[in-house]
C-alpha positions in Angstrom: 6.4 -21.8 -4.2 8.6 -19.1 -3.0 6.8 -16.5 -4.3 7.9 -13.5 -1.9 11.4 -14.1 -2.7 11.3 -14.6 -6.4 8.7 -11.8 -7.1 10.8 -9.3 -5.1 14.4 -10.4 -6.1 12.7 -9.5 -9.8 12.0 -5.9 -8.9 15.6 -5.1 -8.9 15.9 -3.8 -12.1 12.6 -1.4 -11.8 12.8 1.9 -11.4 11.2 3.7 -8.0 11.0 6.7 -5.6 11.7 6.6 -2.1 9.3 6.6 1.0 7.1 9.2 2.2 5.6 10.6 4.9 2.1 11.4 5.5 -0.3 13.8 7.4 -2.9 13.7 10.3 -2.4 11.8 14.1 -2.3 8.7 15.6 -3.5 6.6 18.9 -1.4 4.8 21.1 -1.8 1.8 23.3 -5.0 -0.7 23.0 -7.0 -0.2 20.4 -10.0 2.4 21.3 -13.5 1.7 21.0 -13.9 3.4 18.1 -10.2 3.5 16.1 -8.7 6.4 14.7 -9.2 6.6 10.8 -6.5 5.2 8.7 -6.4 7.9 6.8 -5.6 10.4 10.1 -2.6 8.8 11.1 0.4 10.1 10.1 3.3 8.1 9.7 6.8 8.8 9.8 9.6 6.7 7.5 12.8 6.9 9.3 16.2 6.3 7.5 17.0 2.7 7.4 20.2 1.3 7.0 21.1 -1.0 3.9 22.6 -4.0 4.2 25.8 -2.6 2.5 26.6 1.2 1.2 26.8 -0.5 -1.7 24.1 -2.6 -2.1 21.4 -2.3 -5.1 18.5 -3.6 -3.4 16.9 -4.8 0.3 13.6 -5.9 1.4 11.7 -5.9 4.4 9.4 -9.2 4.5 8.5 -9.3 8.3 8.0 -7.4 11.3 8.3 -8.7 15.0 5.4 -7.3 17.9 9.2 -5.9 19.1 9.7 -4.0 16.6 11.8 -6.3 14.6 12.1 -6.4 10.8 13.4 -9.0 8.6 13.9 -9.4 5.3 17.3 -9.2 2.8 19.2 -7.8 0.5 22.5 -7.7 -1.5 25.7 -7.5 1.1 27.1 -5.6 -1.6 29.3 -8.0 -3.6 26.0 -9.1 -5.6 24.8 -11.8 -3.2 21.8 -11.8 -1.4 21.8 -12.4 2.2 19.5 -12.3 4.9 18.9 -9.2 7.0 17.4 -8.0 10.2 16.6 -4.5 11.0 15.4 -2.8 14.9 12.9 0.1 14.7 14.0 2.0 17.4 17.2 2.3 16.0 16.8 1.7 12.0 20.3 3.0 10.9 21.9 -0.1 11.4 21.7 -3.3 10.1 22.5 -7.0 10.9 23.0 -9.5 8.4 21.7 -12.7 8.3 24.4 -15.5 7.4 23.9 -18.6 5.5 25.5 -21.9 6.7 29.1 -21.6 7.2 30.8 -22.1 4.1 28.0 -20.6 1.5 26.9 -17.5 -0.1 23.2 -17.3 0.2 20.4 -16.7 2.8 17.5 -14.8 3.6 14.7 -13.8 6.3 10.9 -14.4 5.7 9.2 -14.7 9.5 10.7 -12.8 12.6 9.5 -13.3 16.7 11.0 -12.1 19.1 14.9 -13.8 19.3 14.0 -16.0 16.6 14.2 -15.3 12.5 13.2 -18.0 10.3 14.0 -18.1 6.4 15.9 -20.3 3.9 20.1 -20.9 3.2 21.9 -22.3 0.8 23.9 -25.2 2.1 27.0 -27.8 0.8 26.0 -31.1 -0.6 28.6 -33.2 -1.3 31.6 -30.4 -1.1 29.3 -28.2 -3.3 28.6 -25.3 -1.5 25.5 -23.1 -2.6 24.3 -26.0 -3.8 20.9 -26.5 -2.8 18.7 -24.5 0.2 17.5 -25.4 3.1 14.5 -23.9 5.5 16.8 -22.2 8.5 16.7 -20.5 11.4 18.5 -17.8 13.6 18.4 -17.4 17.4 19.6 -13.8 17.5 22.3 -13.0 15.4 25.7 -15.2 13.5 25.0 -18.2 10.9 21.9 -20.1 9.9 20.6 -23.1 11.6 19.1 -25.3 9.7 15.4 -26.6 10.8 14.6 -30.3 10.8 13.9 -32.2 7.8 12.7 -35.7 9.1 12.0 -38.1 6.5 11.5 -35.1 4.1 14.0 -34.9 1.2 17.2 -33.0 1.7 16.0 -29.9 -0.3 15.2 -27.3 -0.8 12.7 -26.0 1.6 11.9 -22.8 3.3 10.5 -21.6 6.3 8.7 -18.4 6.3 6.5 -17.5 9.5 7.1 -18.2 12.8 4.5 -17.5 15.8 5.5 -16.4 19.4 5.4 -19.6 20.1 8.0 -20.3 18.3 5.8 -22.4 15.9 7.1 -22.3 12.3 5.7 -23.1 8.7 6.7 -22.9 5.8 7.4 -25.4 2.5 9.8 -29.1 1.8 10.0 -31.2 -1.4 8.3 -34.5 -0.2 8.8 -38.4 -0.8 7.9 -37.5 -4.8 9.3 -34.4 -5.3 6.5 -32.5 -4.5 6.1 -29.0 -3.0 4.2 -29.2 0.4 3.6 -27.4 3.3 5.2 -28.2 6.6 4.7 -27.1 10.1 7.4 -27.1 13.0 6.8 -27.6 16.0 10.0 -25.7 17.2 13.2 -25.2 15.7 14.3 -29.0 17.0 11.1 -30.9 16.0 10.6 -33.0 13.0 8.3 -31.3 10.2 4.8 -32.4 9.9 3.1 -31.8 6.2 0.4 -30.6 6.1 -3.0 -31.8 4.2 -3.9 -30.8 1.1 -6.9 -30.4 -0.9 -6.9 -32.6 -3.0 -4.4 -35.5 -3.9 -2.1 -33.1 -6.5 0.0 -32.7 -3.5 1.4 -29.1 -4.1 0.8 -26.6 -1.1 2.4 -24.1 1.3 2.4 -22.7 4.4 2.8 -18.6 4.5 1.7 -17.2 8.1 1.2 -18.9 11.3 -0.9 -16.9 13.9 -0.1 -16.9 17.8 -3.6 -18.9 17.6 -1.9 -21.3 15.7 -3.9 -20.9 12.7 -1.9 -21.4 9.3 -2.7 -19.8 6.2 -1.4 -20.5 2.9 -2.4 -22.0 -0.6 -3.1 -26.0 -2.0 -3.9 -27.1 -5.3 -7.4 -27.9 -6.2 -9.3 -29.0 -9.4 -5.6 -27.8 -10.9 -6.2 -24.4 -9.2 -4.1 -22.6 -6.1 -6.7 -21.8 -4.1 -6.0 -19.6 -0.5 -6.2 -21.9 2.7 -6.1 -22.4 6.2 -5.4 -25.4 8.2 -7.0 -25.4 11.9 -5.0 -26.8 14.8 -6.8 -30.0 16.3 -4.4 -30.9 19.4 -0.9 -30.6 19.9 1.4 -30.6 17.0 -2.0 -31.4 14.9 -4.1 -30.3 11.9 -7.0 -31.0 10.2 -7.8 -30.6 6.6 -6.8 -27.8 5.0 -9.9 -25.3 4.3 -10.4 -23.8 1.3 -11.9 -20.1 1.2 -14.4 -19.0 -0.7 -13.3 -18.0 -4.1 -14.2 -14.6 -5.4 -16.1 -14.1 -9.4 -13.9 -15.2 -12.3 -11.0 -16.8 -9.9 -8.7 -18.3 -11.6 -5.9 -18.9 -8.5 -5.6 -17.4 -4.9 -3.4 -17.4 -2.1 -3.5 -16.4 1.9 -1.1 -14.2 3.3 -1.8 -13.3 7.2 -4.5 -14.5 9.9 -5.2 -12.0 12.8 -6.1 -13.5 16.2 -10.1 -13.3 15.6 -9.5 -15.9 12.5 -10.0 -13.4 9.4 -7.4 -14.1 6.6 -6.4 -11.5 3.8 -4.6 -12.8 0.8 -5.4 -12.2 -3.0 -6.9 -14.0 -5.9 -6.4 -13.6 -9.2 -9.7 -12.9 -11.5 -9.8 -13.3 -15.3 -11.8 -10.2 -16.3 -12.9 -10.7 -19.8 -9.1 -12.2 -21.0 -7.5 -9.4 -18.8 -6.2 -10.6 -15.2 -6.5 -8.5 -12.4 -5.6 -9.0 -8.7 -8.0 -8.3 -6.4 -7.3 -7.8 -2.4 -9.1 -10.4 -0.8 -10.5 -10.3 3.2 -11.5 -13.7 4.3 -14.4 -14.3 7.4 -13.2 -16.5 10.2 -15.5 -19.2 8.7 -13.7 -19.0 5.2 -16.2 -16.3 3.5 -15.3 -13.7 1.6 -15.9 -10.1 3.4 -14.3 -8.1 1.3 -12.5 -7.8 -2.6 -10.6 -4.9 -4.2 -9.4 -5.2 -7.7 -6.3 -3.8 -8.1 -4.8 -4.5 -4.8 -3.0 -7.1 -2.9 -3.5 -7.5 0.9 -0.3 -8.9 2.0 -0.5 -8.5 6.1 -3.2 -7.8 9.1 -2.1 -6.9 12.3 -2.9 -9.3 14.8 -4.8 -8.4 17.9 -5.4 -4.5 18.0 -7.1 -2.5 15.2 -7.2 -5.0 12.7 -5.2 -2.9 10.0 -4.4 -4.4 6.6 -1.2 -3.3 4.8 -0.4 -4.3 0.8 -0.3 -2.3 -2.2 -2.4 -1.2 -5.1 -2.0 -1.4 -8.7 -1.0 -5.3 -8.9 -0.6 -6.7 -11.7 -2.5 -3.5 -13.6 0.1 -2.2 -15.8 1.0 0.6 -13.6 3.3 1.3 -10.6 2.7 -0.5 -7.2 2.4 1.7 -4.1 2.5 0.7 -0.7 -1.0 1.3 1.5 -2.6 1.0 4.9 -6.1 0.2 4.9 -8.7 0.3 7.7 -10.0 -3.5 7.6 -13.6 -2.4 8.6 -13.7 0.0 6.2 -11.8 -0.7 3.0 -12.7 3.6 1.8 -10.7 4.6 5.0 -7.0 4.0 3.7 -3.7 5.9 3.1 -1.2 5.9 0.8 2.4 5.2 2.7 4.8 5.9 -0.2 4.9 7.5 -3.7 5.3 4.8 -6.5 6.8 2.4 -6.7 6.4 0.7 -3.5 5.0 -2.1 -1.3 4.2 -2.9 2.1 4.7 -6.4 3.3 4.4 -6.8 7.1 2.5 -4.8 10.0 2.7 -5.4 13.9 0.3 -4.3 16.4 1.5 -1.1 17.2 0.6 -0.2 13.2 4.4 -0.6 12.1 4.9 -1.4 8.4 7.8 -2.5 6.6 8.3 -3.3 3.0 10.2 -1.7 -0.4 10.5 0.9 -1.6 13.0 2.4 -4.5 14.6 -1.0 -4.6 15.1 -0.6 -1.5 14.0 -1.6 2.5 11.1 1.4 3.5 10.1 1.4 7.6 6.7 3.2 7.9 6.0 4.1 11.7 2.7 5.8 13.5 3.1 9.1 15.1 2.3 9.8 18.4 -0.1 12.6 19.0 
């Protein structure tokens, strides 16, 4: 279920301001005993270059412990493609090709050299006319990943570890979605357990502790999960995390290194639903729920930030926000309405939407 892609390609035609900055200071290096407040740091957005100086629309999906964004956007001829973007130097941008010979592709998971996302490929002298889970090892055309004794398409890849570890989705035997875990870019794809035996799942983060995190169908219900590793190029049975009151679906984003998920379920609120933000304990509890929000990233291994945006699925305009994950009250808004925040790294980078178009939100040093 491919939902980043098809939720985001939809916001094209919505209306939006652009990025801004915000007030107060920032710490640099390890994390400090006692981290600076959220809501102190300021941030500042830097230009970033589209895809095309005529395109109507980019994304940023991912962001690399380098620095390294991913996402895509419209080359400006209308097609999407995939895109990569550095921070240090956010004016220019590198695009992503699909297999030679096709028209579509685009970046979900970024570490390091390696990007990993989806392209369309040829099938039978068709071009464009399926897609394929893919790879690229720096810059040029997409590689495609392994497919074993999966079915030819379409699949996706969308998180890659540094490692070099990759998950992401494949049609199995019986045309079912399911996760799938690569070993590297030249193994053949393991699928994942699921829940129950309505074999529909997918794989959306991979940690560097090689925790996956994802969703698997349950009692007819996606519910978030993580799959543990139990040995090389092995997992156990998916785990499901605790629901929250009135869930009716749910899905994991992003693991950091200590084993907390965030995610967000959907909650039917007498007839009304409502998203709520979900933070997951190491043992699958839930810690914490906002209504309203959706936690879409948590950096890894230093200050256990939480980026996503408010106001899903409310009516009103999302916007883009950085929240303290110890303390859900300490949070800051990173850009006016319409926006949203996708990916963090550990040095507090953020990278996401904003105005239909790719927003880079970047900590200030003091």
């Amino acid at each position: 279920m491919k939902r980043f892609r098809l939720f985001l390609i939809g916001l094209v035609a919505v209306g939006a301001l652009t990025m801004a900055g915000c007030g107060g200071s920032s710490s640099s290096g390890p994390a400090p005993e006692v981290p600076t407040p959220v809501a102190e740091i300021e941030f500042e957005t830097p230009e970033v270059a589209l895809p095309d100086v005529d395109s109507t629309f980019s994304a940023g999906i991912a962001i690399s412990a380098e620095g390294i964004a991913v996402g895509y956007g419209d080359d400006g001829t209308g097609l999407t493609k995939g895109v990569k973007w550095d921070v240090t130097d956010p004016t220019s941008a590198t695009l992503l090709l699909p297999q030679e010979g096709n028209n579509y592709s685009a970046a979900y998971g970024v570490a390091g050299e390696l990007s990993v996302g989806e392209t369309s490929i040829t099938v039978e002298d068709v071009a464009d006319a399926n897609t394929r889970a893919a790879y690229w090892q720096g810059n040029g055309a997409a590689s495609l990943l392994p497919h074993g004794d999966l079915l030819a398409g379409p699949s996706a890849a969308y998180s890659v570890n540094s490692a070099d570890e990759i998950v992401g989705e494949a049609g199995d035997l019986d045309g079912n979605t399911v996760a799938v875990y690569w070993r590297d870019t030249d193994a053949a794809p393991l699928t994942l357990d699921h829940l129950s035996d309505a074999a529909i799942s997918s794989a959306y983060f991979i940690g560097d502790n090689g925790i996956i995190v994802g969703e698997s169908v349950i009692d007819g219900q996606l519910t978030a999960v993580m799959w543990l590793p139990t040995g090389p190029n092995a997992y156990g049975a998916p785990v499901a995390l605790e629901s929250v009151a009135g869930q009716i679906a749910s899905v994991a984003f992003g693991v950091d290194f200590a084993g907390r998920v965030v995610g967000e379920a959907e909650v039917d609120d007498n007839g009304t639903k409502v998203v709520h933000g979900v933070l997951w304990g190491a043992d699958g509890a839930v810690v914490e729920s906002l209504a309203g929000a959706s936690f879409q990233s948590i950096n890894t291994t230093e200050n256990n930030r939480i980026v996503g945006y408010t106001q899903a699925l409310s009516g009103g305009q999302e916007t883009a926000v950085i929240w303290n994950r110890a303390d859900l009250n300490d949070n800051k808004v990173l850009a006016p309405a319409f926006s949203m925040a996708f990916g963090i790294n550990d040095a507090s980078q953020v990278v996401g939407i904003a105005a239909n178009q790719v927003a880079i939100a970047v900590p200030v040093e003091p």
